[in-house]
N, C-alpha and C positions, 0 to 999 in steps of 0.2 A: 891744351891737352898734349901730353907726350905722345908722338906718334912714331910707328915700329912698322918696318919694313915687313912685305908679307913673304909667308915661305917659298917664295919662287915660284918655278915652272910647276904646272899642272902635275897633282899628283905625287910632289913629294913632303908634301905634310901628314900623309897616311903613313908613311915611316917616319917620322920627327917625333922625340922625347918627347915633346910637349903634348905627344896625343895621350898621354900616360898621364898627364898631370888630373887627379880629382877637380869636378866641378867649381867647387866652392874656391879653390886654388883661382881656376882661370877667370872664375866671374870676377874676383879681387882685383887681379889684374887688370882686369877689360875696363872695369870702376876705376883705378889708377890711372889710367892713361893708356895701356898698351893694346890700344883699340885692333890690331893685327889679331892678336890671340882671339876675338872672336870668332876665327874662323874653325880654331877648335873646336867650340861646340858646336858649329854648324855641320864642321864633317860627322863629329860624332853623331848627332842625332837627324840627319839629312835622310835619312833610311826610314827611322819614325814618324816622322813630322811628312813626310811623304806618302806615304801608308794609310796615315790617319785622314789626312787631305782630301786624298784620293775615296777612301773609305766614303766619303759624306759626298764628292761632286761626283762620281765617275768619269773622271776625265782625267789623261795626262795632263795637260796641258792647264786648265785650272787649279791643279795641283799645285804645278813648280811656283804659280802666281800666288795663291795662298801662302806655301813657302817661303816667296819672298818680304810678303807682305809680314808674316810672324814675326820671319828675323829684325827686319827693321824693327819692328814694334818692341820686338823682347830689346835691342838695342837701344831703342830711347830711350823706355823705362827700366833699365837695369836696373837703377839707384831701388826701384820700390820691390824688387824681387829681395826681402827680408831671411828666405832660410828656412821657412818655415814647414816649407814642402822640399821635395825633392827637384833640382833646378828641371830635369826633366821633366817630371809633372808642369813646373808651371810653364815653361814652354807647350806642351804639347796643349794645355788646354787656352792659349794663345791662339795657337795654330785649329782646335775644335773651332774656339769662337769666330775665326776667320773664315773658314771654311763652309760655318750656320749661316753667316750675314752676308755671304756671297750668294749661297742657295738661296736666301729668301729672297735676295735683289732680282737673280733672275726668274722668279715668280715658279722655282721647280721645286723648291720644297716643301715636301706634305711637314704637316706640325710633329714633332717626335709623341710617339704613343706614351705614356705613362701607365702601364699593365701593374693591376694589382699584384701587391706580394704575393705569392703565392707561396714560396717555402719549398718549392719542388729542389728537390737536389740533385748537382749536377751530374751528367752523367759523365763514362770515360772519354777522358780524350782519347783520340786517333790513336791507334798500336803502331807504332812505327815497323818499320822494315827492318830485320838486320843488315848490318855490313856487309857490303859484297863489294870485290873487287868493281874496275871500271867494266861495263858490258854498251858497245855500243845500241844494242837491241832495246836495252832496259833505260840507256840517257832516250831513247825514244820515246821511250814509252814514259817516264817522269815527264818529258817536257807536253806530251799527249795530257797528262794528267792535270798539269798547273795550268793548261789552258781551259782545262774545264772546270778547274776548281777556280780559277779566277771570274771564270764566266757565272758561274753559283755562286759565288761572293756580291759579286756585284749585281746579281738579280735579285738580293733581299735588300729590305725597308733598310732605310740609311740609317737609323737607331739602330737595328739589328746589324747591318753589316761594321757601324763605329766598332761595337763591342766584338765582334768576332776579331777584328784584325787586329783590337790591342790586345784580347785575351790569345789569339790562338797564333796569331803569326807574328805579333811581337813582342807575346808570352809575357804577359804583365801580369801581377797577379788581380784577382778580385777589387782589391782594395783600392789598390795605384788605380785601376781602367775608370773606378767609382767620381776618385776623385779628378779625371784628366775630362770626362766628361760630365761634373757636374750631376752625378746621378745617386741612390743608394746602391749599397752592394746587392740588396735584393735585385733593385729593375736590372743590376748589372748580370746577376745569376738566371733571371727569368728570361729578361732579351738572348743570351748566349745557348738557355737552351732552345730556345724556341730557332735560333739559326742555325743551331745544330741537328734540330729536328728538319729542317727542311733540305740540308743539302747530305744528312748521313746517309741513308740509304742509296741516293746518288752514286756518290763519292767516297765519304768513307773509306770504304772496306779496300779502293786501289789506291787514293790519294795519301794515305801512310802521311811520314815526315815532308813528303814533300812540298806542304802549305807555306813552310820557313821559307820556302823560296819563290813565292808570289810577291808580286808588284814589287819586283827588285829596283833601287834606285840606283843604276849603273853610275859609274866615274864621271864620265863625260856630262851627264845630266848635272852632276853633285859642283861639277868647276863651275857649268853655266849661274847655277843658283849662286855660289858663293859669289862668283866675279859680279853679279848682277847687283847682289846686297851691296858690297862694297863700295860699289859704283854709285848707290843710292847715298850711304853712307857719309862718301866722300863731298857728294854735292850737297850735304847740309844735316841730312838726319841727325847725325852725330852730334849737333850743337846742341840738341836736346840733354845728350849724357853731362854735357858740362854744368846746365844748371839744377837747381836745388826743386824738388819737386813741390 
């Protein structure tokens, strides 16, 4: 396998060309040999796949594990990721099923509900806030907000909490959230309203746009994960991508 130097010191692959390059581009290459370029899609979707993790254990720290555990996974079997879905889809639902088989192991997870269709339609999303200058009174009072919107997040049923954070915080449509978690787009519209029924009258009406900025996956977390895969990677994973599946 052709192997390719990685982008250097911490933090400058978020400026590199190559973060601009389409999916389907980098997956070819990572298939060819330039096993480095995986770390493109891991910055790129390191914010998702963390989100969604998190979404199903509530935990930081089983999250980044989940994480790590996807990427290897989506790295050995590259060869069988065909195109046929969006490479983000099949990733994230790597990362769901990693995330299920973790909770079941440690005996905390309730079975997912499967709630009748019901047809109900969805109500509005959040109204957002308009633009305003910086107000340090008001950065207060967002970060007031995302602590208790994250605190409401993670107080609903893990079904219901999946669906909220790939529809509402990682703004995916119906369709994509259906397919990342294995569900119909009904259970997907009925589970989102039903967590939207329980934390709007809460939250809502002061939480506005500021949900886009729950369960941030800062820098320094995004090097740990990358350097960690690689590290896995390095000590053999990778000999998986060389053979024919």
């Amino acid at each position: 396998m052709k192997k390719m130097g990685r982008s250097g010191p911490a933090g400058r692959m978020e400026d590199s060309p190559l973060m601009r390059l389409p999916d389907e581009e980098v997956v070819a290459r990572v298939r060819a040999g330039e096993t480095a370029l995986f770390e493109v899609l891991m910055r790129r979707y390191n914010q998702r796949v963390y989100r969604v993790a998190r979404s199903i254990l509530g935990s930081d720290t089983e999250a980044e594990d989940v994480m790590q555990e996807a990427y290897v996974r989506a790295f050995t079997h590259l060869d069988q990721f065909e195109g046929r879905a969006l490479f983000s889809t099949w990733l994230t639902k790597i990362a769901v099923y990693e995330a299920l088989a973790r909770h079941r192991r440690a005996a905390r997870f309730e079975p997912l509900e499967s709630p009748a269709n019901t047809g109900d339609e969805e109500p509005p999303g959040p109204r957002a806030w308009a633009a305003e200058g910086p107000n340090p009174e008001r950065e207060m009072f967002d970060q007031e907000i995302r602590t208790l919107l994250e605190a409401a997040i993670d107080a609903l049923p893990a079904d219901h909490r999946s669906v909220f954070t790939l529809r509402e915080v990682e703004g995916l449509d119906t369709a994509e959230t259906a397919r990342c978690l294995d569900v119909s787009e009904d259970v997907v519209k009925t589970r989102l309203h039903r967590a939207r029924a329980r934390i709007r009258e809460e939250l809502y009406r002061r939480a506005g746009s500021t949900s886009t900025a729950a369960f941030q996956f800062h820098l320094s977390r995004c090097d740990r994960v990358v350097d960690a895969v690689f590290a896995r990677i390095a000590g053999g994973a990778g000999r998986t991508l060389d053979s024919s599946d």
